[in-house]
N, C-alpha and C positions, 0 to 999 in steps of 0.2 A: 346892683347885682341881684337876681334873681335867686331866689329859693329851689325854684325847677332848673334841672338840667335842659341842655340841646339836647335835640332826639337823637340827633345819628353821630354822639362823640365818639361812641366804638368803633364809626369805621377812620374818622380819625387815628385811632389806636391803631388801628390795625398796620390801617397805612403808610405810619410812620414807623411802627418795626419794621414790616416790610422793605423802607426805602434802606431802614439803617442795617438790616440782615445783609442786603445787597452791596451796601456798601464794604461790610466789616470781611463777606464771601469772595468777593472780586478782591480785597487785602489780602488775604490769607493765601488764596489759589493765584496770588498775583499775577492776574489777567492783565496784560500790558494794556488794551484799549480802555481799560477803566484809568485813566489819568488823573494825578492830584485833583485837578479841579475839577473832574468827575465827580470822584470822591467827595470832597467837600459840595457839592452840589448837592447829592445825595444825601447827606450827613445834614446839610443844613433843612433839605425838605424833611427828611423826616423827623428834627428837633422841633419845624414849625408845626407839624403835624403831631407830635406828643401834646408840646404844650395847650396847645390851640385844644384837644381832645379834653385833656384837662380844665383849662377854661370851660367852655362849652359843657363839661358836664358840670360845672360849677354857674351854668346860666351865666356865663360872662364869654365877651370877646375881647382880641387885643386893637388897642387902636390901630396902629399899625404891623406891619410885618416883620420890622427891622429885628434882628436876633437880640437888642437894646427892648425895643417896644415888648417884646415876647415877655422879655426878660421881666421885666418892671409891671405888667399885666400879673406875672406868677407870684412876686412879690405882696401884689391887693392878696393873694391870698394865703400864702403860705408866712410872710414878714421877709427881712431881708434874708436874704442867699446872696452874702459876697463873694464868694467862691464858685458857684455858680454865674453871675452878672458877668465877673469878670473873663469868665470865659467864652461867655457868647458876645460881650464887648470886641474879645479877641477872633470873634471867628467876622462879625463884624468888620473887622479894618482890613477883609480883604477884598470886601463891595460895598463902596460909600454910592449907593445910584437915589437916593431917593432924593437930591436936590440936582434937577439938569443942569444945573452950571459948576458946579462941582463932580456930578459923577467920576467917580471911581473906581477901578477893578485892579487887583493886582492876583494874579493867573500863582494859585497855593504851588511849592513845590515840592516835590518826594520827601523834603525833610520836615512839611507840616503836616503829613497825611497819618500820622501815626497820630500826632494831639489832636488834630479834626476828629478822628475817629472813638479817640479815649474822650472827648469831651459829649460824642454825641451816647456814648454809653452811660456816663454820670447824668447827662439827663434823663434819660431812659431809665437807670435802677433808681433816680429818686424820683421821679413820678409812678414806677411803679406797684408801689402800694396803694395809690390812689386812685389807679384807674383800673381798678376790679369792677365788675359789674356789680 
């Protein structure tokens, strides 16, 4: 781990409010073409995108992308987050793709759009006190 941060973690930040404003917008104004796993699409780019910001300005990246990888990259820095882990575990078991002979997708439905959305906001207020400029 480095002592310098990545240069451009901010637009990280940005990007992933961004994705999650979007997400939580198309909720509230329940725009029909934003579907479940719209939603959680959305909800997931921009958790990768918090965390990933966070890394990055802490001069680290995650091995991989999995919402697991993400998860245990924030751990090197923060210690364990069980309550956290476990909820990006769970957003996790809805795309197992990162081995081809097991890929996995199970299509979220109207009744997990409300937790996708509350778990991408608790990552969002606990990273953000640490990604102030």
């Amino acid at each position: 781990m480095s002592l310098l941060g990545i240069e451009n973690w901010m637009e990280y930040r940005r990007d992933g409010e961004q994705f999650l404003h979007v997400a939580l917008m198309a909720r509230k104004k329940e725009k029909l073409h934003f579907t479940p796993e719209i939603i959680y699409n959305l909800t997931g780019m921009a958790i990768e995108k918090l965390i990933m910001a966070y890394l990055m300005k802490h001069g680290d990246l995650a091995e991989n992308h999995t919402m697991a990888d993400l998860a245990a990259a924030l751990e090197r820095h923060t210690g364990e987050l069980p309550r956290i882990t476990e909820k990006l575990r769970y957003l996790d078991s809805f795309q197992e793709i990162c081995d081809l002979d097991t890929f996995n997708v199970i299509k979220p439905g109207e009744e997990h759009t409300d937790t996708i959305l509350a778990i991408g906001q608790e990552v969002r207020d606990f990273l953000a006190p640490y990604l102030t400029n």
